[in-house]
C-alpha positions as CSV (number, residue, x, y, z in Angstrom):
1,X,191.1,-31.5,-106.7
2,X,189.1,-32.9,-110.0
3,X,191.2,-33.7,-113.2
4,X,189.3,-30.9,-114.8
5,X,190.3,-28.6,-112.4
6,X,194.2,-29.6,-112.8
7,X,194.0,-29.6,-116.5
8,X,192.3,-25.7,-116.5
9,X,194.8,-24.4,-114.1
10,X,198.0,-25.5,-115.6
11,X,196.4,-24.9,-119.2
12,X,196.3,-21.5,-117.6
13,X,199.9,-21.8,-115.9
14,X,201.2,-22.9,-119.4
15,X,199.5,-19.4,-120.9
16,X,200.8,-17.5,-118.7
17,X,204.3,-18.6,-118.9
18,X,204.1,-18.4,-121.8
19,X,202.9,-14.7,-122.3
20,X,206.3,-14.1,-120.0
21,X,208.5,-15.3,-122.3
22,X,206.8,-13.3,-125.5
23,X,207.3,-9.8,-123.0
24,X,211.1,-11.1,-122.5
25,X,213.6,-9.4,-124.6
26,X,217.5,-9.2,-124.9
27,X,219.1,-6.0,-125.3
28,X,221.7,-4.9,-127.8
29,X,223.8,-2.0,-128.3
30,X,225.8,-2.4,-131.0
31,X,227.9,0.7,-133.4
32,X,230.3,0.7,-135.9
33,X,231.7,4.2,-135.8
34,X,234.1,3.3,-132.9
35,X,237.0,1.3,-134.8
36,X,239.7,2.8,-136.8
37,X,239.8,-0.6,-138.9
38,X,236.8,0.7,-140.8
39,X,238.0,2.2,-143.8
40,X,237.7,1.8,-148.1
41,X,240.5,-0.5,-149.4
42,X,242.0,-1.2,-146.3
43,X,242.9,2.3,-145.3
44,X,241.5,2.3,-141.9
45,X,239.6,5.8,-140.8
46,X,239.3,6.7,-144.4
47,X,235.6,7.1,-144.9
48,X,235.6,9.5,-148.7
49,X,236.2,7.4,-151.7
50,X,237.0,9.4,-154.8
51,X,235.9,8.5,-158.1
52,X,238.6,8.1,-160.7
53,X,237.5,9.4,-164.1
54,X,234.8,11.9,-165.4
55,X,233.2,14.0,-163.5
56,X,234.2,14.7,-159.7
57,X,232.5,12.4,-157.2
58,X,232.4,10.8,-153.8
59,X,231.0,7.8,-151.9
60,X,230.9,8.5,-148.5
61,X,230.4,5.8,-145.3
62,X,229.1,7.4,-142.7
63,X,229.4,5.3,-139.8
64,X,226.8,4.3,-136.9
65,X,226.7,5.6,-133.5
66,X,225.8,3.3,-130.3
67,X,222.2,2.1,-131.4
68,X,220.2,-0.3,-128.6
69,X,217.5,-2.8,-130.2
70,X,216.2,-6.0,-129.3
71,X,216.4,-9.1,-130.9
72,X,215.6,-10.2,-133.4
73,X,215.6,-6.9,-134.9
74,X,216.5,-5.6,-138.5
75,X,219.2,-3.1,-138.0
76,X,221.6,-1.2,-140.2
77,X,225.5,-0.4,-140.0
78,X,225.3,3.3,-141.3
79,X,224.7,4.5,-144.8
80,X,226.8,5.4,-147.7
81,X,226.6,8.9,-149.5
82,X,227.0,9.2,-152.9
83,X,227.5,12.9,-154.7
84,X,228.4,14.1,-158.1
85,X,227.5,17.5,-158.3
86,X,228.2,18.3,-161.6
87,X,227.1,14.9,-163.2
88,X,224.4,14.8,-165.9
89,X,221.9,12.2,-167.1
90,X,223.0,9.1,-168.5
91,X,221.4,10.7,-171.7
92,X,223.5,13.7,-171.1
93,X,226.9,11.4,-171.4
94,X,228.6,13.7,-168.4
95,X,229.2,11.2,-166.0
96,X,232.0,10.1,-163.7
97,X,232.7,6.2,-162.8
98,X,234.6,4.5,-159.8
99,X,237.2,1.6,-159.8
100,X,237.2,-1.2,-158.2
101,X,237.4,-0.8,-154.1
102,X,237.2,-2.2,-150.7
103,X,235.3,-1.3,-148.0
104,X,236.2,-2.9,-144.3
105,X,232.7,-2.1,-141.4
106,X,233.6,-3.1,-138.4
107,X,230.6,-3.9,-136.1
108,X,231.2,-3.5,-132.3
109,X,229.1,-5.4,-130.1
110,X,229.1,-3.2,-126.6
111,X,227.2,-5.8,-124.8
112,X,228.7,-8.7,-125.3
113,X,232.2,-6.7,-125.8
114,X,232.8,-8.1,-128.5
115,X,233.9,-7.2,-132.7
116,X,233.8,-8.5,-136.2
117,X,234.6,-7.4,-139.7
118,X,232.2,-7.5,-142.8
119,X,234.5,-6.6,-145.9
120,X,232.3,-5.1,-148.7
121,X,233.9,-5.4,-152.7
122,X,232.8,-3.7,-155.5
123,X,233.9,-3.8,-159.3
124,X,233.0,0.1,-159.2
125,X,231.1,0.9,-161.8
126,X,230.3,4.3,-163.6
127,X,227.6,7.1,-162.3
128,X,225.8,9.6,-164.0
129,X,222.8,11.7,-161.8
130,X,220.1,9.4,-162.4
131,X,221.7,6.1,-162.4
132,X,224.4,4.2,-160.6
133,X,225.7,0.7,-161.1
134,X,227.7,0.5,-158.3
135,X,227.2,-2.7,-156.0
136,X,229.0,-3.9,-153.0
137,X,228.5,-7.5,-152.0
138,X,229.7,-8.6,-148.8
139,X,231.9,-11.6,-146.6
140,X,231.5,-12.8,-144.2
141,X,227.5,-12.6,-144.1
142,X,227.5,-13.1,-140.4
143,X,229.0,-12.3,-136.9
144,X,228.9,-14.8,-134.1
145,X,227.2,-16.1,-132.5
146,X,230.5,-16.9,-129.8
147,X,233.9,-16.4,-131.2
148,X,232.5,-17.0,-135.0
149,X,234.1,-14.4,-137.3
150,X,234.9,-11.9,-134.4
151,X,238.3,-10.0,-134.3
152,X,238.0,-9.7,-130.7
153,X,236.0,-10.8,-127.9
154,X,232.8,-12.9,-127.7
155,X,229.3,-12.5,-129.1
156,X,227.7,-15.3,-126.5
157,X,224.4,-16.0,-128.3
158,X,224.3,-13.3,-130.3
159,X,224.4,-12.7,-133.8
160,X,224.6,-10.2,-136.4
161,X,224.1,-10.5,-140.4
162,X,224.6,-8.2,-143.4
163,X,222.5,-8.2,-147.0
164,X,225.0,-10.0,-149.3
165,X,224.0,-7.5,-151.9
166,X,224.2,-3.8,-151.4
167,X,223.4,-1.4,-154.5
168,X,224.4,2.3,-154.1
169,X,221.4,4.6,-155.4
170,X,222.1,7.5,-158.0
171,X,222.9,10.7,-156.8
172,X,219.2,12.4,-157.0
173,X,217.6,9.0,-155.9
174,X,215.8,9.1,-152.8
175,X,215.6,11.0,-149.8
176,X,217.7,12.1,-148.8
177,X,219.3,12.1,-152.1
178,X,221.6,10.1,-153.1
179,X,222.0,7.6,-149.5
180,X,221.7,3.9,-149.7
181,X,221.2,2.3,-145.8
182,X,223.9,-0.6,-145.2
183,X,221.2,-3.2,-144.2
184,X,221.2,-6.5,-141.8
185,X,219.6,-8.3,-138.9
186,X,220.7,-9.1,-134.9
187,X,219.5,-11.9,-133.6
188,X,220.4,-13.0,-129.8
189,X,219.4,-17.0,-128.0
190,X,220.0,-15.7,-125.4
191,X,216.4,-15.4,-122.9
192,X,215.8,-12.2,-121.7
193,X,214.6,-11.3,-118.2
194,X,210.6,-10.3,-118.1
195,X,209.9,-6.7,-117.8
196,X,208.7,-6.1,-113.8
197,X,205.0,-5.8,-114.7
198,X,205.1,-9.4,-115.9
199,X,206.7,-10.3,-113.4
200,X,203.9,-9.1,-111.1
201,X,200.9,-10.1,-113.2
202,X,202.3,-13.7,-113.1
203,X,203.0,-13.5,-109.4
204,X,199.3,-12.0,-108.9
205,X,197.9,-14.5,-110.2
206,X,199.8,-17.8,-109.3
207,X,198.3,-16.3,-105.7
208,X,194.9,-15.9,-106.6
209,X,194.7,-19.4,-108.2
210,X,196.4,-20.9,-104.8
211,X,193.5,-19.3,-102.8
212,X,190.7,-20.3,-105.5
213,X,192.7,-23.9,-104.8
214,X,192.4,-24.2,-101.4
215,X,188.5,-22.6,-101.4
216,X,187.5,-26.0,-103.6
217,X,189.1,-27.6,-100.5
218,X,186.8,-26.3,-98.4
């Protein structure tokens, strides 16, 4: 067999190995709606936070049920709700405001088996309909990968990260109205396994350059 004719085939050996590793792809299910640590100011299970002057108002976590992605993958945790029914515009002056909280998310890793905390403060912050200056920023900014800021268990390659900053919308902002997403990232080293039909195309063709191989011989 010439040079050439090595170089072409594992050039093309190299490409197809290659093209198996781009179609490889680790798994994750992840949630955070099954710990009853998550909680506002360190209450655990309490979800509703009240607003504490003006009008009457709530900012609402709703937590995330088992969501599968793969990696690397931006992702969210669940969203928070906020609602003042009865608020005006800021022009208006009817408004309602929030002290300064805590919120605990706990993020559940269900394939590696493993948990962390992020810990969201906020300064509060007042809220009128079309304008909220409520923020949240967040610590730590990342779970695993291993035993790195987990509460229990280990997150083996994986790891998950939060925006440092999040800002709660006003109550007729968006839709729906009134819901800012609780944002971040998974990321995983570990290698997936290919998906069958790469597999197969790989083995396919390993075979048919073996038998253009030996024909050269020939």
């Amino acid at each position: 067999m010439s040079t050439t004719w090595l170089f072409k085939v594992s050039l093309i050996i190299a490409v197809l190995v290659f093209a198996a590793s781009a179609n490889a792809s680790t798994i994750i299910t992840y949630d955070t709606s099954d710990s009853p640590l998550t909680g506002f100011n360190g209450i655990g299970g309490d979800l509703v936070l009240d607003s504490t002057g003006g009008a009457d108002a709530t900012l609402t976590y709703v937590t995330l049920a088992d969501t599968t992605v793969g990696t690397p993958s931006n992702i969210n945790y669940g969203q928070f709700d906020l609602s003042c029914p009865t608020c005006g515009t800021q022009a208006s002056g009817l408004g309602t405001h929030f002290s300064p909280f805590t919120i605990d998310v706990v993020v559940t890793d269900d394939t590696d088996d493993a948990s962390g905390m992020f810990v969201g403060t906020s300064a509060g912050g007042s809220v009128w309909s079309d304008v909220s200056q409520v923020s949240i920023t967040w610590s730590p900014l990342e779970l695993g990968p291993g035993t790195t800021n987990a509460l229990s268990g280990n997150f083996g390659g994986t790891d998950f990260t939060i925006t440092n900053l999040t800002l709660i919308v006003a109550p007729n902002s968006g839709s729906p109205a009134g819901v800012t997403t609780l944002q971040g990232t998974v990321n995983s080293s570990v290698v997936g396994v290919p998906e069958p039909a790469t597999e197969v195309l790989v083995g396919g063709i390993f075979i048919a350059l073996a038998a253009m191989a030996r024909k050269r011989r020939v």
